[in-house]
C-alpha positions as CSV (number, residue, x, y, z in Angstrom):
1,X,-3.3,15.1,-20.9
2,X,0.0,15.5,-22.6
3,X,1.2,19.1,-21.3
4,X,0.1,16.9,-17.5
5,X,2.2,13.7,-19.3
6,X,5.4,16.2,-20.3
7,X,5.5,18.0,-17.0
8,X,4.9,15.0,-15.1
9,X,8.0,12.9,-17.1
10,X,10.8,15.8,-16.5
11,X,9.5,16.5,-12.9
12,X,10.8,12.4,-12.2
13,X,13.6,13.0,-14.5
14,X,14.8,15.9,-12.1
15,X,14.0,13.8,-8.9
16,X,16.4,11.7,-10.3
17,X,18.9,14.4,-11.2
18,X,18.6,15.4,-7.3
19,X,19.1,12.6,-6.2
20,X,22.3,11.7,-8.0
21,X,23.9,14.8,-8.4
22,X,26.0,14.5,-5.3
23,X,27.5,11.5,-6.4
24,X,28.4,12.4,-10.0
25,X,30.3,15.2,-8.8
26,X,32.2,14.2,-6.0
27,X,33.2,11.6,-9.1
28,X,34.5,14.5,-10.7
29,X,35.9,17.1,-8.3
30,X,37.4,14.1,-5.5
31,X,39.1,10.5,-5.5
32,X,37.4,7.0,-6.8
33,X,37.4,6.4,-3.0
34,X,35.4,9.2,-1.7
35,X,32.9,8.6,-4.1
36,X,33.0,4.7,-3.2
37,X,32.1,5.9,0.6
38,X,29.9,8.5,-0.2
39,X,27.4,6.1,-2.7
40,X,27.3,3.3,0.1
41,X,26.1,6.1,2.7
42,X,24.0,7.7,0.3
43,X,22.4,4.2,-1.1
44,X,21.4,3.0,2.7
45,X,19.8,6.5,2.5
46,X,17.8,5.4,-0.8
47,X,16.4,2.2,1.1
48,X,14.6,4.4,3.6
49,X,13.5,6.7,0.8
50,X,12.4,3.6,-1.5
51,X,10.3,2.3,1.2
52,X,8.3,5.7,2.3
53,X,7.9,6.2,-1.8
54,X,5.6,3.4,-0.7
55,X,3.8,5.4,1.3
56,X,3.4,8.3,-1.4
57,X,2.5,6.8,-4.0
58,X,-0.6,4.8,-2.6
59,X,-1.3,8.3,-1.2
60,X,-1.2,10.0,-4.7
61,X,-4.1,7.6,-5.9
62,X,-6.2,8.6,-3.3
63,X,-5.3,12.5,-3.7
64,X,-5.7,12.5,-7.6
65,X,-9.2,10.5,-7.1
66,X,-10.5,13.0,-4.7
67,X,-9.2,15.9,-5.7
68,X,-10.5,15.4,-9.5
69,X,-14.4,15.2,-7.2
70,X,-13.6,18.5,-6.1
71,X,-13.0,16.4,-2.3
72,X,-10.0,18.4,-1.2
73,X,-11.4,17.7,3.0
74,X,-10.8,14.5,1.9
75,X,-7.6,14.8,0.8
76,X,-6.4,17.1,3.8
77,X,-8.0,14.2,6.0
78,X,-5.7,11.5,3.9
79,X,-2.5,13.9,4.1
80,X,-2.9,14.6,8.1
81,X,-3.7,10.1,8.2
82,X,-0.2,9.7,5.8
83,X,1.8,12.1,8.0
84,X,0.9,10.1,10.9
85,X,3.2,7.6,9.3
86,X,5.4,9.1,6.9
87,X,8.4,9.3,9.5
88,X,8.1,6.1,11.4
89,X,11.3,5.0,9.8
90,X,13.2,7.7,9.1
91,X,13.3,9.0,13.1
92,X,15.1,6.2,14.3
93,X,17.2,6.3,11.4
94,X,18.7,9.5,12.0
95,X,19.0,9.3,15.8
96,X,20.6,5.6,15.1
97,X,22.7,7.0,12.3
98,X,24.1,9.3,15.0
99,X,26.0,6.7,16.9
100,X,26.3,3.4,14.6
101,X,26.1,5.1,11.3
102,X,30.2,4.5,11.1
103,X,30.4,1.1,12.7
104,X,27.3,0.4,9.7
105,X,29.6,2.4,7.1
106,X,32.4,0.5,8.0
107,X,30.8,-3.0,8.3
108,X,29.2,-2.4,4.6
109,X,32.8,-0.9,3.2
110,X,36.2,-0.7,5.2
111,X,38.7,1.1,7.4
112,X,40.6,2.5,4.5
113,X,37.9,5.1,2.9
114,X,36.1,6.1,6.4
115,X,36.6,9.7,5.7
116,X,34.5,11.3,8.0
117,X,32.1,9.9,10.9
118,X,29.2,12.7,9.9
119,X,28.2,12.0,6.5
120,X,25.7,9.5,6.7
121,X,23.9,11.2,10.2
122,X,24.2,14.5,7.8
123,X,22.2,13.1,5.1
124,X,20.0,11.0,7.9
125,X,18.6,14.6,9.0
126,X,18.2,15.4,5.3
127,X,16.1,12.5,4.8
128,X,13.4,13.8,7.3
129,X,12.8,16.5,5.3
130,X,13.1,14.7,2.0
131,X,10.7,12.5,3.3
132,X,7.9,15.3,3.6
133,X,9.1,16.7,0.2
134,X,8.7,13.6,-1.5
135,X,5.0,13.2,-0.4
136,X,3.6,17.1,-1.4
137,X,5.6,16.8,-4.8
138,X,3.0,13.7,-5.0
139,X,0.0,15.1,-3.2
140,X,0.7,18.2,-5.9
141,X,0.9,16.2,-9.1
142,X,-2.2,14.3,-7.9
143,X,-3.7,18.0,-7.2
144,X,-3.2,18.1,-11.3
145,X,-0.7,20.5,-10.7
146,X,2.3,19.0,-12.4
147,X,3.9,22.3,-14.0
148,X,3.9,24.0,-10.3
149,X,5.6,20.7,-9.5
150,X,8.3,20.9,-12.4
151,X,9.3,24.4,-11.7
152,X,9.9,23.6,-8.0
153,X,12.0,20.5,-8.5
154,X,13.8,21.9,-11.1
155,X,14.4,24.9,-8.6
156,X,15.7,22.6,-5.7
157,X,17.7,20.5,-8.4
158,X,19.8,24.1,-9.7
159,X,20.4,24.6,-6.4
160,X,21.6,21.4,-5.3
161,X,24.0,21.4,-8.4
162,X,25.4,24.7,-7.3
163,X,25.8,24.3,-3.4
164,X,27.6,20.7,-4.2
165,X,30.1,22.3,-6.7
166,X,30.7,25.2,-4.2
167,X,30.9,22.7,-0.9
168,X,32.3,19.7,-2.5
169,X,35.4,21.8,-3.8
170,X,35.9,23.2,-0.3
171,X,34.6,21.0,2.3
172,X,34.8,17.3,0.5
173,X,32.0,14.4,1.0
174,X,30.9,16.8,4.1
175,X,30.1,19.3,1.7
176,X,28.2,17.0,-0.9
177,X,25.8,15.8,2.7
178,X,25.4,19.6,3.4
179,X,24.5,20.5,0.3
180,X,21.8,17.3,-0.4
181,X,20.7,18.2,2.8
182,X,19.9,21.8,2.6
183,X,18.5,21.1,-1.2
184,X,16.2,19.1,0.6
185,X,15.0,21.6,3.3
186,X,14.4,24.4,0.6
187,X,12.4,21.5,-1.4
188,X,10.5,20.9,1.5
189,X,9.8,24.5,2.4
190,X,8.6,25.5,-1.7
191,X,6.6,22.3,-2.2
192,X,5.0,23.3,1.7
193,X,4.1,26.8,0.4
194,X,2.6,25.5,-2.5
195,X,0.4,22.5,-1.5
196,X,-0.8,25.4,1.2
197,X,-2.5,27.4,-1.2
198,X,-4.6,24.2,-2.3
199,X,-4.9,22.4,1.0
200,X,-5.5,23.3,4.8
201,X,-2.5,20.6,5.7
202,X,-3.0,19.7,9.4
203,X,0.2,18.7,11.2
204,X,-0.5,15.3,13.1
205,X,1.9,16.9,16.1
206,X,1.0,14.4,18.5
207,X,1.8,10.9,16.3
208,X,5.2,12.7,15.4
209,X,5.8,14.1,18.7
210,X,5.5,10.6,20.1
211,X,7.9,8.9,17.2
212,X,10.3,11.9,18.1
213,X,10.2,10.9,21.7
214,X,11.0,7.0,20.9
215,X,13.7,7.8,18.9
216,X,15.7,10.1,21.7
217,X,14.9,7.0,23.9
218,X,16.8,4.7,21.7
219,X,19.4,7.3,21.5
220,X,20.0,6.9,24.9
221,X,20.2,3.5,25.1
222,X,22.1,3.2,22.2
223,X,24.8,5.6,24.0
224,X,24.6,3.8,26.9
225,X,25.4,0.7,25.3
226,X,27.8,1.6,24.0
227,X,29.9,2.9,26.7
228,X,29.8,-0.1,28.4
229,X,30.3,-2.5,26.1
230,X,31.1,-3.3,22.3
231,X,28.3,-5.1,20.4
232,X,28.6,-6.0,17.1
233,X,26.9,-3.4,14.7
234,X,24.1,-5.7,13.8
235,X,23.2,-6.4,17.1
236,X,23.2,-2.3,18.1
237,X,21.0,-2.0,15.0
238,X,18.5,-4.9,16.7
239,X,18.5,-3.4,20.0
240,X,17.7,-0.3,18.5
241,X,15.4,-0.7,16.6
242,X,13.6,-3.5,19.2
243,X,13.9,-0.4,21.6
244,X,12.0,2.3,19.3
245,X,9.0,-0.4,18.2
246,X,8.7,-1.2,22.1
247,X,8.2,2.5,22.9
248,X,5.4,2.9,20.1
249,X,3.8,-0.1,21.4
250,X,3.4,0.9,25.0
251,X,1.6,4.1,23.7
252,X,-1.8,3.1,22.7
253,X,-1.8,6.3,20.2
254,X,1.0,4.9,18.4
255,X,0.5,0.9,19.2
256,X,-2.8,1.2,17.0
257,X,-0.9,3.4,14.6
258,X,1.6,0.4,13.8
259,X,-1.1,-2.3,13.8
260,X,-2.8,-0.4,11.4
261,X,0.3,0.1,9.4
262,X,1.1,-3.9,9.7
263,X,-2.4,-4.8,8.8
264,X,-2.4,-2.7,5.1
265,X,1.6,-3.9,4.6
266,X,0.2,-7.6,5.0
């Protein structure tokens, strides 16, 4: 219990590491106003990944419960169900981040410090594969396997130290999205390789593929929109988002999906 307690304590502690990293070091290396942008970008990011952390952590209950049975069909069963979900939000994120993410940015902050347009869309496509990292470094703790867990966060965490020293110094706040981003690829990809030697993880390919197509449809629209007239960001963000639920709910697949979803969040 308390070799599980100590790995499971610096395993967080590096999550956190990783997550702030970015942002401590653009404070040293850059200007007070590029870390100013950067943290507002990089906390609307932390709202999506607050609210799938959600999702995880009622899934590592189950996982931890079943897999201490010996139930591991059941826990493939509950992964392939939680995957289903997992990036309902973060799809239209990215795809929206991709043409208001700057009119958001610059609503939230101002003119003065909008540095680059491809920051936040950067770590938007970042966040679809933190979102899957998150989840197995939770279905592999609640496996009991905490210490596979610490030596693959603290892995991803070295390595975003390094690429954001090395892009930060040469690229800016670009290079800090880059680097958060491909930390959280290679999480994904060790955390993947792991929970497969433990689980048969079955990609729900159809519920995703589905979410996928909603959010180019908003895409579109969004574009469309916006060459023909100027909204105000909030209303884009409405449309949007009123566009990608609309699409779900016309496929009965992914209508039942979200009145599922609506019925446990109520």
């Amino acid at each position: 219990m308390l070799g599980f307690a100590k790995y499971y304590m610096i395993n967080v502690v590096g999550m956190k590491v990783f997550y702030y990293a970015d942002v401590v070091l653009i404070g040293i290396l850059m200007a007070k106003s590029s870390v100013a942008y950067y943290e507002v970008a990089w906390r609307l990011i932390l709202t999506v990944i607050t609210l799938n952390s959600i999702i995880a952590n009622t899934l590592f209950s189950y996982v931890s419960n079943a897999s201490s049975q010996g139930d591991y069909k059941s826990v493939s069963e509950d992964v392939k169900h939680v995957l289903s979900y997992i990036f309902i939000i973060p799809i239209p994120v990215f795809f929206g981040s991709i043409v208001v993410g700057n009119d958001v940015l610059t609503f939230l902050f101002t003119d003065t410090y909008m540095n680059s347009k491809l920051v936040l869309p950067i770590l938007a496509f970042g966040l679809l594969f933190q979102t899957l990292y998150h989840l197995f470094s939770k279905i592999l703790v609640g496996l009991d396997k905490p210490r596979s867990a610490f030596y693959a966060t603290l892995t991803t965490v070295l390595c975003n130290i390094i690429l954001n020293i090395l892009l930060i110094s040469s690229e800016g706040i670009i290079g800090a999205a880059v680097a958060t981003t491909v930390s959280f690829v290679l999480a994904y990809v060790i955390y993947y390789k792991l929970i497969g030697h433990e689980l048969n993880i079955e990609i729900p390919y159809r519920s995703v593929s589905i979410q996928l197509i909603a959010g180019i449809l908003m895409f579109i629209l969004l574009i469309y929109v916006e060459t023909i007239s100027s909204l105000p960001v909030m209303f884009s963000i409405l449309l949007g988002g009123l566009a990608y639920v609309s699409v779900l709910g016309i496929v009965p697949h992914s209508r039942n999906q979200l009145l599922n979803l609506a019925s446990k969040s109520i």
